[in-house]
C-alpha positions as CSV (number, residue, x, y, z in Angstrom):
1,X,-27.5,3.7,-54.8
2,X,-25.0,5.8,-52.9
3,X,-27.0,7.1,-49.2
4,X,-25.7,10.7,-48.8
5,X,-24.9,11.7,-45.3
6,X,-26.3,14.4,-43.3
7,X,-22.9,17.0,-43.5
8,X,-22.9,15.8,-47.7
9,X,-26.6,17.1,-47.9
10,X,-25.7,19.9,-45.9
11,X,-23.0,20.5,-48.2
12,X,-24.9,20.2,-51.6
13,X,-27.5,22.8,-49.9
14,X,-24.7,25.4,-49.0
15,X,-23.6,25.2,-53.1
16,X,-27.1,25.3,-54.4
17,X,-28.1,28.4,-52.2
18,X,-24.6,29.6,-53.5
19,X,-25.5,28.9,-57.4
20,X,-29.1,30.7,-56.7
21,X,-27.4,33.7,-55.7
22,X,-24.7,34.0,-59.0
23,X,-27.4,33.1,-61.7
24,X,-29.8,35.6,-60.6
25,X,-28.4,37.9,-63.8
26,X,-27.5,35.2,-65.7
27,X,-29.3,36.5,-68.8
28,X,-28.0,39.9,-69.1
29,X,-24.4,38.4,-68.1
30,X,-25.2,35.3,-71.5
31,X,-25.6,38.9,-73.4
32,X,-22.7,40.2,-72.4
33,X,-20.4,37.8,-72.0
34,X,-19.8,38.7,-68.2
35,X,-18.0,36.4,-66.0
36,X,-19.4,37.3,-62.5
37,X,-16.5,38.5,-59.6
38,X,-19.3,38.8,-57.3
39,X,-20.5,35.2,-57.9
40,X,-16.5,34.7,-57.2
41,X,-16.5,36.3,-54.2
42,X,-19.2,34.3,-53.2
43,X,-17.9,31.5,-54.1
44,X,-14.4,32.1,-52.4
45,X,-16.2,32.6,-49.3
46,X,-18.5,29.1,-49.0
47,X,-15.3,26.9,-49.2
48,X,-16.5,25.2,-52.4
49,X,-13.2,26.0,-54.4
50,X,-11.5,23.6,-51.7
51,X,-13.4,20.8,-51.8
52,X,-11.2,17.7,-52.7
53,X,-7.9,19.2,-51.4
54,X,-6.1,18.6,-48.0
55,X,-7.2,20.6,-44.8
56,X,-3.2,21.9,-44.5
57,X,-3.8,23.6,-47.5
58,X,-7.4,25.2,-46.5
59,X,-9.4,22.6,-47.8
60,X,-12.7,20.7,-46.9
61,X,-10.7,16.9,-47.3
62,X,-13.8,15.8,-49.4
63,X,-13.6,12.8,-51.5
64,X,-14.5,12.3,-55.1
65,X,-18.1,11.3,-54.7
66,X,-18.7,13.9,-52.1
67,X,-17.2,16.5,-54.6
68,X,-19.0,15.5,-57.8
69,X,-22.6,15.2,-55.2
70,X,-22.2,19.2,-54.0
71,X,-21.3,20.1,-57.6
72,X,-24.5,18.7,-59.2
73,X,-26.5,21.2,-56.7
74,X,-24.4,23.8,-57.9
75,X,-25.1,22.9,-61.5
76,X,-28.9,22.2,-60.3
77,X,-29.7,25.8,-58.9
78,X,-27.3,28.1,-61.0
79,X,-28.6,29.3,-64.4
80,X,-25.3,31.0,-65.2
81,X,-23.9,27.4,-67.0
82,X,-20.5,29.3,-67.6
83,X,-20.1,30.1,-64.0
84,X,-19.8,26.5,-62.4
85,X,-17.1,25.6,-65.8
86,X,-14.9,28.4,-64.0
87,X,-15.6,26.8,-60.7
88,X,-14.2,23.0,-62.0
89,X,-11.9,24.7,-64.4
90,X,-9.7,26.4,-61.6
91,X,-10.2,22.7,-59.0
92,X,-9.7,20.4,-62.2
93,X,-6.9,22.3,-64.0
94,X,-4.5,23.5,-61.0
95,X,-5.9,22.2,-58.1
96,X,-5.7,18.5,-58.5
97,X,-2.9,17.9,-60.7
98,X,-1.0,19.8,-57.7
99,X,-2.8,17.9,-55.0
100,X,-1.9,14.4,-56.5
101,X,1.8,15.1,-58.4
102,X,3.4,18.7,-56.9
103,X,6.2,18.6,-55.1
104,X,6.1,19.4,-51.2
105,X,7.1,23.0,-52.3
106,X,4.5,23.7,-55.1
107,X,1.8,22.2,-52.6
108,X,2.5,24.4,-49.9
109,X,3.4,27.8,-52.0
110,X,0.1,27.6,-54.4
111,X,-2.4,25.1,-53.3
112,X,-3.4,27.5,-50.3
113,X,-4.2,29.9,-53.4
114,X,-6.7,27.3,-55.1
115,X,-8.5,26.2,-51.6
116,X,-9.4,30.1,-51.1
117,X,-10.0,31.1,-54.8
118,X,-7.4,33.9,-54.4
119,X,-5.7,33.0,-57.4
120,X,-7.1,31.4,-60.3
121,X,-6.2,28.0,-62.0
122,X,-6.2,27.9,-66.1
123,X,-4.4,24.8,-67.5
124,X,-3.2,25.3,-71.1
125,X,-3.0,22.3,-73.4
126,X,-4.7,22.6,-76.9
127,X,-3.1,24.2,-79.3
128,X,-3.9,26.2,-83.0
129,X,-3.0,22.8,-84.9
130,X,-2.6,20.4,-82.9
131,X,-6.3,20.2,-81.0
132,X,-7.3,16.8,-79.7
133,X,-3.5,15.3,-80.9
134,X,-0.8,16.3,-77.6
135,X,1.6,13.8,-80.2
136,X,1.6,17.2,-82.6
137,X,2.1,19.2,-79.7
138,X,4.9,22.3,-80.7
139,X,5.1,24.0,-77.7
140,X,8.4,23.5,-76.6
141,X,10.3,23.4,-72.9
142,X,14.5,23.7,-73.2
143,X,15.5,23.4,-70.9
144,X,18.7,26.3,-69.6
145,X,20.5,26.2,-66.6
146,X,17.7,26.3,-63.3
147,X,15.1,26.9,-65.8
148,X,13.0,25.8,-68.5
149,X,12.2,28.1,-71.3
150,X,9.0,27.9,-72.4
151,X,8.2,28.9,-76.3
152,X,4.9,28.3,-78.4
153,X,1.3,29.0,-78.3
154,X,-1.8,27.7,-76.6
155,X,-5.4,27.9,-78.1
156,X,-9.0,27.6,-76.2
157,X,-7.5,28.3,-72.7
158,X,-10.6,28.5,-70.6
159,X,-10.5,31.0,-67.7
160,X,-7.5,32.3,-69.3
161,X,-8.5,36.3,-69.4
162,X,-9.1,36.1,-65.8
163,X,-6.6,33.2,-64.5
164,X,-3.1,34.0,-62.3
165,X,-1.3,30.7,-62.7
166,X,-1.5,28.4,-65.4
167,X,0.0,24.3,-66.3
168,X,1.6,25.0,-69.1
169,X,1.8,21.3,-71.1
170,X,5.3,21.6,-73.5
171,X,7.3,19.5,-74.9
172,X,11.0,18.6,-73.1
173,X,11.6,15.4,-76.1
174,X,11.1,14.1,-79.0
175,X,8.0,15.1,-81.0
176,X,5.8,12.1,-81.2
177,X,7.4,10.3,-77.9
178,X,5.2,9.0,-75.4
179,X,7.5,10.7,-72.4
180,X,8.1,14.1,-74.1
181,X,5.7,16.1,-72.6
182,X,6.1,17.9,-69.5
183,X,3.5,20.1,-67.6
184,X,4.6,23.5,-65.9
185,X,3.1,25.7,-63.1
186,X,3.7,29.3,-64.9
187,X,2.7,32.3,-63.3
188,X,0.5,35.5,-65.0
189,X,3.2,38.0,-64.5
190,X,6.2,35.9,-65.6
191,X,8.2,37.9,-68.7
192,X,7.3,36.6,-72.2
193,X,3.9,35.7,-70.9
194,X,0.8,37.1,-73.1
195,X,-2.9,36.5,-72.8
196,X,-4.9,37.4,-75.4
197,X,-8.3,39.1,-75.3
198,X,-11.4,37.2,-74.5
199,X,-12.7,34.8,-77.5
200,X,-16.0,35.4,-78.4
201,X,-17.9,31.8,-78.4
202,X,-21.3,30.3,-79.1
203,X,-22.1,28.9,-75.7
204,X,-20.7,29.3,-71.7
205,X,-20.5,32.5,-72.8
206,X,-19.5,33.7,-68.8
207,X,-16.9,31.6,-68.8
208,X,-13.4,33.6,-70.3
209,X,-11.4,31.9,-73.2
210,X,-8.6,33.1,-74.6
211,X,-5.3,32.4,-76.6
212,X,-1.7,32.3,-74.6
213,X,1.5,33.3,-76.1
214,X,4.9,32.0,-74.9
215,X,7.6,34.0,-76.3
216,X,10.8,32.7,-74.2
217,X,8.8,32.3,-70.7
218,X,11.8,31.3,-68.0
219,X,10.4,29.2,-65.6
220,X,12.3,27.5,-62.3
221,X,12.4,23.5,-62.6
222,X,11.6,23.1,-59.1
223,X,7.7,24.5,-60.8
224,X,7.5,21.1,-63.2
225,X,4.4,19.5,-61.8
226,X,5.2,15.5,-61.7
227,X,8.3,14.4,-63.4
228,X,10.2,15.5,-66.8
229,X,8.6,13.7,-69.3
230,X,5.2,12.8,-67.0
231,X,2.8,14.8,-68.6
232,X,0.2,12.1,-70.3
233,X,0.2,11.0,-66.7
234,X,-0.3,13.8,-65.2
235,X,-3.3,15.2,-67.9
236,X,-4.7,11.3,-67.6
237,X,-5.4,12.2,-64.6
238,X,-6.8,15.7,-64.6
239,X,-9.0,14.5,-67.6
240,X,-10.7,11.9,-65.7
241,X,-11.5,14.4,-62.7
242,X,-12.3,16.8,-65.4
243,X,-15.2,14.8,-67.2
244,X,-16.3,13.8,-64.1
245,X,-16.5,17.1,-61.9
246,X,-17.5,19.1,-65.3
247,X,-20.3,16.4,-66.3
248,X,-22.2,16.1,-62.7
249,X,-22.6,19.8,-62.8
250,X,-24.5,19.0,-66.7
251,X,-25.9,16.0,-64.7
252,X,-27.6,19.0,-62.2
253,X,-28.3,21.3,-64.9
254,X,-30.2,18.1,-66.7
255,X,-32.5,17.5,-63.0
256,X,-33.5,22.0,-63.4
257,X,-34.1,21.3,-66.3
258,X,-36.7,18.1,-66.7
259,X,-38.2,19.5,-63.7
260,X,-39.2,22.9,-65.1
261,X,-40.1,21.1,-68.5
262,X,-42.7,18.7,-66.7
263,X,-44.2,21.4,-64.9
264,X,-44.5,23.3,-68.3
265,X,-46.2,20.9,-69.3
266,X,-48.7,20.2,-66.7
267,X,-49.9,23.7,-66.4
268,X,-49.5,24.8,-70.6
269,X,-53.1,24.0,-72.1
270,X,-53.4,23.6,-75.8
271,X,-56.8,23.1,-77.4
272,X,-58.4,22.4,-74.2
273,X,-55.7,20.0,-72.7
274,X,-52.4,20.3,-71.0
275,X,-49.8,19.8,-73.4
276,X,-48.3,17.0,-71.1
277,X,-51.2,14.6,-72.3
278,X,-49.8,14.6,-75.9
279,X,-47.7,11.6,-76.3
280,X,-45.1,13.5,-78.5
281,X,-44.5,15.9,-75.8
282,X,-44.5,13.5,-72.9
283,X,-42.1,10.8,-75.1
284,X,-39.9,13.9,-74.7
285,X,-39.6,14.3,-71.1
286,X,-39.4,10.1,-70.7
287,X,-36.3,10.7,-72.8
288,X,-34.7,13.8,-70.5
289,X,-35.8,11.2,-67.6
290,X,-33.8,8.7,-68.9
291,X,-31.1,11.0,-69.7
292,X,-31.0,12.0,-66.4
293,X,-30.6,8.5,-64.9
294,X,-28.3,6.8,-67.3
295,X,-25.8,10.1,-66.8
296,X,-26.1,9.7,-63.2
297,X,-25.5,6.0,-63.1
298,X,-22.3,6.2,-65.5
299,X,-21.1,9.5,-63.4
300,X,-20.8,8.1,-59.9
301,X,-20.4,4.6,-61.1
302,X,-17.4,5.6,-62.9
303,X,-16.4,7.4,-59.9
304,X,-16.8,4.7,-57.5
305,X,-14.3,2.3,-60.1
306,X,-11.5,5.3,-59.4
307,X,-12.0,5.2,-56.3
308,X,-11.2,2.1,-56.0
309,X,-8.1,2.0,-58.3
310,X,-9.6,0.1,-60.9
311,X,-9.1,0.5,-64.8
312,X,-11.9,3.0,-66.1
313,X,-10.2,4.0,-69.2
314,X,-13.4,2.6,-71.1
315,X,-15.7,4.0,-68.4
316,X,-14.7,7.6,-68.5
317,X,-15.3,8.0,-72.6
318,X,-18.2,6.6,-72.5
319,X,-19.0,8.8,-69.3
320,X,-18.1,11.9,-71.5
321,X,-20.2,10.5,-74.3
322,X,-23.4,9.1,-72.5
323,X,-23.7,12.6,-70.6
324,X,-22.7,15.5,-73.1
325,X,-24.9,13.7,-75.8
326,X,-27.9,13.5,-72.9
327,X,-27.5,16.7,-72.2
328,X,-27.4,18.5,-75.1
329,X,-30.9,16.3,-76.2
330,X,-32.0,17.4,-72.9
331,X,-31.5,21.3,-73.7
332,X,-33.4,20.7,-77.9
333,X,-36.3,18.7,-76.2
334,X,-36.7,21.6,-73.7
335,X,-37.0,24.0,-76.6
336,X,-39.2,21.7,-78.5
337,X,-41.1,21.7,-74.8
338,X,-41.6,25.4,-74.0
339,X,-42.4,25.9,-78.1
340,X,-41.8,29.8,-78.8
341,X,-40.8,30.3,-75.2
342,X,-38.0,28.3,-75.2
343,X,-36.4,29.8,-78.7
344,X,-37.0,33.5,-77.0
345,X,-33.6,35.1,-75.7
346,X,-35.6,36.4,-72.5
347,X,-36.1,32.6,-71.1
348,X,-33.0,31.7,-71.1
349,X,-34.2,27.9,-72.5
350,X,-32.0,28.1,-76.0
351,X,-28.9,29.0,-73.6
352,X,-28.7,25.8,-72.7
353,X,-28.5,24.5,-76.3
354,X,-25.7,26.8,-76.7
355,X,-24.0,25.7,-73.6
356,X,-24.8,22.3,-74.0
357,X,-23.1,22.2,-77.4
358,X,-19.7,22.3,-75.6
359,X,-20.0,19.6,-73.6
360,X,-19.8,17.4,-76.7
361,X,-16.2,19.1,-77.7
362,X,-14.1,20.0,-74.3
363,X,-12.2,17.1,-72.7
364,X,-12.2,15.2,-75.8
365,X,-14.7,15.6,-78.9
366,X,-16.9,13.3,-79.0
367,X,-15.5,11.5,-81.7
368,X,-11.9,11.4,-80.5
369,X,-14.4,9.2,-77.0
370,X,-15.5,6.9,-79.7
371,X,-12.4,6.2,-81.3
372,X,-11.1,5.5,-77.4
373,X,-14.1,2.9,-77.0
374,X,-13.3,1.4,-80.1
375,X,-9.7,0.7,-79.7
376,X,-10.1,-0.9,-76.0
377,X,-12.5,-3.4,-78.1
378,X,-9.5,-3.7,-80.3
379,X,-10.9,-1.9,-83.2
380,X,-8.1,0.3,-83.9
């Protein structure tokens, strides 16, 4: 059991006072679709978006555990579930992969941007037909003269509507070659560049989505992030920060939730009784428990293996797995808890079904995690 420091607690306070304050409307924002510029305000403000990243570039110098530890408060105290995906989107998708592979130039021109929150991060990777499979990937890089030119189509880009610089993953070789994808800092304004209009979606409905259109996008060499031909290595990485910054704020969102369930059912009295002393609710909330648990043992042990440099190819899938699939039981338990209640708009209970839903097809489906585990046992 990791023992959190005083300045880490203080920390994980700051972001849950923070969350408080940004899902106060959460429900009429769910209705709407909203994604809140005063939460971002806020949130530029507390020094949260700088978290992991260096002090030269405005950031807090945290490390991964302290990171993951002050976002699962976040995720704890804010009801707005698509706000904190905006929050690890812009770290996780621009942030880091900068931090660890940009060049001395691109650290110093944009990273500055992602400590403050003063400019977005969206990364752009899936495509129409290609999905889960970067080996079908058509977006193409040519490169032509200083520049690359950037030509193809990305699909599902979250914070896309609202984003100013986006990764762009292309393809510099041959289709199906391990090296022939390279990743791209592109900026909102650069020629050729379209975003398309907000995606209407089932769940994190607060949280922008949208298509991107390359249509001959010029764009320096000196903005590759990593090497020509790096780009597995570079979304390796950004995947495993991703499931693991993304997850702990589910793994917050999990605690809210058990707790309100178990007081629910203390104080709800059916035929004379609280509904707590029926076994078929209470096996419901020993399952959330353990749900709760195993996700944070697999989160921050998982964590503590990267950290350490060792191999957690294995470990981060079933990471994803164990906690997406926990939390979205978590969320249909809860309605099965709260009864009526929790299937009513106005409790805001069924969002998290909705929400929780994604968390089981973002950063790898879940069957795309069990097809990883399975071929590490040699399966396949």
């Amino acid at each position: 059991m990791i023992g959190w420091t005083d300045e880490q607690r203080t920390l994980r306070a700051a972001a849950a006072e923070l969350g408080a304050a940004v899902g106060k409307d959460h429900l009429e924002r769910d209705a709407t679709g909203e994604f809140s510029r005063d939460g971002w305000a806020l949130v530029r403000e507390s020094g949260l978006l700088g978290l992991p990243f260096g002090t030269e570039y405005g950031g807090l110098g945290a490390d991964l555990l302290t990171t993951m530890y002050v976002l699962e408060g976040l995720g704890e105290a804010c009801r707005d579930g698509g706000f904190p995906f905006s929050v690890t989107t812009h770290v996780v998708s621009t942030g880091v992969p900068l931090h660890r592979f940009g060049s001395a130039e691109l650290k110093a021109r944009y990273l500055p941007g992602v400590c403050s929150g003063s400019a977005i991060g969206a990364h752009a990777i899936s495509e129409p037909d290609a999905g889960s499979d970067m080996m079908a990937m058509r977006t193409t890089a040519v490169l032509d003269g200083d520049d690359y030119v950037l030509t193809g189509s990305k699909s599902f880009v979250s914070n896309g509507p609202i984003a100013d610089t986006y990764l762009v993953y292309a393809r510099t070789g041959k289709a199906g070659a391990p090296d022939a994808i390279t990743t791209f800092l592109v900026e909102r304004d650069s020629p050729g560049l379209h975003v398309g209009q907000p995606m209407g979606k089932m769940g994190l409905k607060t949280s922008p989505l949208s298509e991107l259109f390359l249509d001959g996008v010029r764009v320096p060499a000196t903005r590759v992030v990593g090497k020509v031909g790096a780009g597995f290595l570079v979304l390796d990485h950004v995947m495993k920060w991703e499931i693991l910054l993304s997850f702990v704020v589910n793994l917050g969102e999990m605690e809210h939730r058990l707790r309100e369930s178990v007081r629910y059912a203390r104080t709800r009295k059916q035929f004379g009784a609280p509904i707590g002393s029926n076994q078929s609710v209470s096996n419901k909330l020993v399952d959330m428990r353990i749900g709760v648990e195993t996700s944070r043992k697999w989160l921050y042990d998982t964590a503590e293996k990267l950290v350490a440099r060792k191999n957690v190819t294995t470990d981060i899938a079933i990471t994803k797995l164990v906690v997406s699939e926990a939390n979205l039981a978590s969320a249909l338990a809860a309605v099965q808890v709260f009864g009526g209640y929790g299937y009513m708009t106005e409790y805001g209970v069924e969002k998290d079904v909705r929400n929780a839903v994604a968390g089981t097809i973002y950063s790898g489906t879940t069957e795309i995690q069990r097809q990883r585990v399975a071929a590490m046992m040699g399966l396949g």
